[in-house]
Each structure stands twice: as structure tokens, then as C-alpha cells.
N, C-alpha and C positions, 0 to 999 in steps of 0.2 A: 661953886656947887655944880655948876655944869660941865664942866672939866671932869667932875671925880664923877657924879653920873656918867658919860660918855664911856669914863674910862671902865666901870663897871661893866657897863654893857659889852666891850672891847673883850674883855678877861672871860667873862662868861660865854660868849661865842665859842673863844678859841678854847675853852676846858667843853664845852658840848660838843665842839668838834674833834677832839682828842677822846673823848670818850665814847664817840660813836666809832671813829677810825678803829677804835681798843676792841669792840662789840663785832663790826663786820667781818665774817668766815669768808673768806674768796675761796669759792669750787676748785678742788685741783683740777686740771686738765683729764676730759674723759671719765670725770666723776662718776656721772649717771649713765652712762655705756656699759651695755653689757658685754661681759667679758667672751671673747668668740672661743668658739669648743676647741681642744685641743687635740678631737682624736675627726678621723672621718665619720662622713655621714653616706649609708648607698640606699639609691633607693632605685628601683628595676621597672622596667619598662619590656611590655612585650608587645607587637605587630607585624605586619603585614604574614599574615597565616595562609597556612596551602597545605592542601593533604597532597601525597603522593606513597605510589607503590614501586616497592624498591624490593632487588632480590639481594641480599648480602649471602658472604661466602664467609669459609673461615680466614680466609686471610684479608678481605675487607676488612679497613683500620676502625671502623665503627665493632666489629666483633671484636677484634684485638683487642681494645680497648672496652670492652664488655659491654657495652652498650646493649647490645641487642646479640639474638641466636641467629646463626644462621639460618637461612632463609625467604621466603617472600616475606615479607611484611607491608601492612599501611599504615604509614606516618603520617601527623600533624606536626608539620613545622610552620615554625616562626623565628621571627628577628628576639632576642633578647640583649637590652640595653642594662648597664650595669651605672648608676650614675651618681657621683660623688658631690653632694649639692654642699657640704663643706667648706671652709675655707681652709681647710688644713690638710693637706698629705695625706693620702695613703701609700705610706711606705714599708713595701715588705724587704727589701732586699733583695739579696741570693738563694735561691732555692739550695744549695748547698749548707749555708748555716743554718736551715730550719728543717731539717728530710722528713721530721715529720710529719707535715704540713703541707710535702710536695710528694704527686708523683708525675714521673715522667710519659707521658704519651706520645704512642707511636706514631697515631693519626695525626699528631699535629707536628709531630717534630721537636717539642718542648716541653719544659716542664709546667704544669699545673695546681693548682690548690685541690687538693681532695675534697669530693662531696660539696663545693661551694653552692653549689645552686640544685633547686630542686623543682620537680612540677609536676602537678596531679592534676587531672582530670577530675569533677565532679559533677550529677547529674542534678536535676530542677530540685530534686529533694534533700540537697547535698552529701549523699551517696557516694564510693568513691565509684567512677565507671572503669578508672585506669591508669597508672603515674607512668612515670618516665625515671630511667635511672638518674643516680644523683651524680649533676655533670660538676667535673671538673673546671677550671676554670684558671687560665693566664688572664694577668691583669695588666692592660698597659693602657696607655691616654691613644685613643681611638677618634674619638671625637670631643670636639668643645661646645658646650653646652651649655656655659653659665657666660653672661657678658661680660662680667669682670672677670673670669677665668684669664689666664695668665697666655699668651697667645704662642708663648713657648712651651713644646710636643717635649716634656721630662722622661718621660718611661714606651718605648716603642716595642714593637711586637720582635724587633731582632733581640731588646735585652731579654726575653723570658725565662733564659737559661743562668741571667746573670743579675738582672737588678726589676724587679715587677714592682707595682705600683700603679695608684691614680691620683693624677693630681687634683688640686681643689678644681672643682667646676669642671674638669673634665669625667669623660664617659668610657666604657669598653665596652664595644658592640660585638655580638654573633651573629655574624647572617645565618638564616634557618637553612644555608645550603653545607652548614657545615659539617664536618664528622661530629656526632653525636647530641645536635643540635636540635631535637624532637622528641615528642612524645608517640613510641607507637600506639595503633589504636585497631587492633587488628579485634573483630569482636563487639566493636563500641557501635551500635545503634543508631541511626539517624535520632535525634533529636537536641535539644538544647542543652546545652552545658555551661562549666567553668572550670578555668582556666586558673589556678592557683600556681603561680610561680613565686619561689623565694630566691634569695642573694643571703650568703654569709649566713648559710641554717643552721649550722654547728658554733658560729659566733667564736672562730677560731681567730677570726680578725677584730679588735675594739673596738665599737664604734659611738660616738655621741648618744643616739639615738638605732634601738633595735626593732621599734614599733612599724616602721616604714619600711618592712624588710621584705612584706608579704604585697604582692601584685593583684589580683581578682577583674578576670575580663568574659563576658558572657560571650558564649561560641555558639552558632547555629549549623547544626553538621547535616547535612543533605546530602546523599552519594559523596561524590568527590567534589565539594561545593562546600566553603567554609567561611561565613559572614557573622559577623560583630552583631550582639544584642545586648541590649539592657537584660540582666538576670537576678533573681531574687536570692540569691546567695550573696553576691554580691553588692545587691542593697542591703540586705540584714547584718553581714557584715558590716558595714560602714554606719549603720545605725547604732540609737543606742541600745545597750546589755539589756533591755526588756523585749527585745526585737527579733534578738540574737536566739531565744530560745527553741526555735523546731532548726538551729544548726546540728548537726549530728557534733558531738563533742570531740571527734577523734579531725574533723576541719578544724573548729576552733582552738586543738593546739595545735595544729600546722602553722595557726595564722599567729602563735604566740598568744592567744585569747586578747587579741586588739587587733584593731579593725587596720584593711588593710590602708598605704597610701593612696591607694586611686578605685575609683569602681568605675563602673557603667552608668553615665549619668538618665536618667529614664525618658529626659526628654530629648536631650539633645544630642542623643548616642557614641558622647564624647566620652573621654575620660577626664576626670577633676582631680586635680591633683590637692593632697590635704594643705591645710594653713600651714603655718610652716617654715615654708621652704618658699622663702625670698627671693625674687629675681632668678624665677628657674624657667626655664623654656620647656615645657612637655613636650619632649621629641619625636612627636609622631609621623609616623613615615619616615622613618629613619634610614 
């Protein structure tokens, strides 16, 4: 009797354990990962700002390039950063297979994306005071910006005429000493502003995400004296859509009617960079 009891016990173990082995799902590899975007993601960065007056001629490649009229003018320049927080490619190719999408610039020597980037001036009431023509823009890996970014330089300022692009985690900077690198502001007022810069306004490039496409940085304009403020554009911006309403509506479709990636933080007169965008270094002082 003890024998066929044990032996019971023996049977029934090994069918509980065959039937739970039957029942357990094992997770595939990477189950609950989410799946990384397949297109790029840019999001723009603007600093270290300086007015200056400048006389262009017609043959200055800033006219050439229509930038501005001849003449005296004061400009607000600054650095603009173009930054692929991605893990994926930004790969446009040859300007050759897309002439749509490229023109060629004298001032720089190369070819360009049309209209890529834009920037307006606005005052405390978000008024416009003044924009800046819609710059064209070469895109190459300038700088590296993300720490897993790939520490090999895929697209250089020599391919512009032949292979453009940003790689993942890398950046493309304009220093504000560039041909057609500013907003003139010939007319504009002492007092406070913003600074609305876009990347990819016409969305002629794909990308993950178009909501981080819009920049918003408060400017304090003194004679020829240009310093960084918190501004309430740029916090109503980044608030929520009950906030947003003494925006003038013709800002809030510049800005895509969503707020931009980065404002004026009011206490620490930094910039914040939105959730997001993991493992990104806000390049400031670039």
C-alpha cells in the first residue's frame, strides 16, 4: 500500500510539472522594449547673441544670397544649433537627386536645403517686432552631442555638394559670424523680446517628432547690449492651452500650436529642455 501511495504521489508531481512547463509563456527577447523611431528627430538650440552694425554692398554674399538689401543695417546674431537627439540617420543624400529641395549658395560655396530654418522677433505682447529671412541650411555632423552618439564624423561640411546629413546624436552648428546667420533689427526698440527660431518649417524632411521643432528664448535689447531673460511668451508657450490664450494666434502657428522644446526657465534663467529626449546634453555655449 505504501509502494502504490509513493508511487501516486511520483505520477502526480511529474503531470503538475508537465502542465505547468505546458502553461509558462517565456518573453521573446526585447518583448517590452520599445521600438526606436525610424526616422530623425531635430531639435534647435540658439546662444551666445551679439548685435552688431554691418554695411552690406550688392556684391556682399549675404545680398547675393538675399538675405538682406544693401546697405547699413543692425543685426542680432547668434549661434544656431540643429540637433538630431535620434537614434536614427538623418540622411538626405545628394543634392543633385533632390534640386528641389536644394539651392545652391554663393556665400557659402555649397549647396543648401531651402527655407530650412526660420526666426522671428517678438515683443512682451507677442507682437511681431521683426523676423529674419528664411535661412537655408547645409547639414553635416558638426558636432557630437549625445554620449552614445557614434564617435565617427559620417557627413562633413566638404560633402555638402555631394552627401548631407546628421547622424544620430550628432549636431550642425552656425556660428552667428556667418553669411546670413541673424536677424536684422534695424527699427526694433530697446526693450524685451523673443526669439522664436524653427528647424525643418516646411517639414520637407520626416521626422519622429515635429512638436520640438520650435526654440522660444527671452532677449533684453539695450543699445548694442543683448542679454538672456525669462519672458512671458515663452512661458505661456510652454504652459498649458489655457495660458496660451493672450498669444497673438499668428505666434501660435509659427510654433505649430505646441509649445516649444525649451523656454526661459524663470528662476534659474536657464533653458529646460522638454521630457523626452533622453540622455541629451543641452549644448549651451556651444
Amino acid at each position: 500500500m505504501n509502494v502504490t501511495i509513493r508511487l501516486f504521489r511520483v505520477v502526480a508531481v511529474i503531470l503538475i510539472a508537465a502542465l505547468t512547463s505546458a502553461w509558462t509563456v517565456t518573453p521573446a527577447p526585447n518583448q517590452f522594449l520599445q521600438e526606436e523611431p525610424s526616422a530623425a528627430n531635430l531639435i534647435p538650440f540658439a546662444d551666445n547673441f551679439y548685435i552688431q552694425t554691418t554695411t552690406f554692398y550688392a556684391s556682399t554674399p549675404d545680398v547675393v544670397d538675399e538675405c538682406i538689401e544693401p546697405g547699413k543695417h543692425r543685426l542680432l546674431r547668434f549661434d544656431f544649433l540643429v540637433h538630431n537627439t535620434s537614434r536614427s540617420d538623418l540622411v538626405l543624400g545628394s543634392p543633385d537627386e533632390q534640386p528641389e529641395l536644394f539651392i545652391y549658395s554663393t556665400g557659402h560655396d555649397h549647396y543648401h536645403i531651402k527655407g530650412f530654418n526660420e526666426y522671428q522677433l517678438v515683443d512682451r505682447y507677442g507682437m511681431w517686432a521683426t523676423y529674419g529671412a528664411k535661412q537655408p541650411f547645409c547639414l553635416f555632423d558638426n558636432r557630437r552631442i549625445t554620449d552614445w552618439a557614434s564617435n565617427r564624423r559620417q557627413f562633413r561640411r566638404s560633402d555638402c555638394n555631394t552627401n548631407q546629413g546628421i547622424s544620430a546624436g550628432w549636431a550642425d552648428l552656425y556660428n552667428g559670424d556667418l553669411v546670413c546667420q541673424f536677424i536684422a533689427i534695424d527699427g526694433v526698440d530697446d526693450g524685451d523680446y523673443a526669439l522664436l527660431a524653427s528647424t525643418n518649417t516646411q517639414r520637407v524632411i520626416e521626422e519622429s517628432n515635429y512638436q520640438d521643432n520650435t526654440t522660444c528664448i527671452g532677449l533684453r535689447i539695450r543699445g548694442n547690449r543683448v542679454t538672456r531673460i525669462p519672458h512671458r511668451v515663452c512661458r505661456a508657450l510652454a504652459s498649458p492651452s489655457a495660458d496660451r490664450e493672450t498669444i497673438p494666434a499668428e505666434v501660435m502657428d509659427f510654433c505649430n500650436f505646441k509649445r516649444p522644446h525649451m523656454c526661459e526657465d524663470c528662476t534659474a534663467g536657464l533653458p529646460r529642455v522638454e521630457a523626452g529626449a533622453p540622455n541629451m546634453k543641452p549644448p549651451l555655449n556651444f
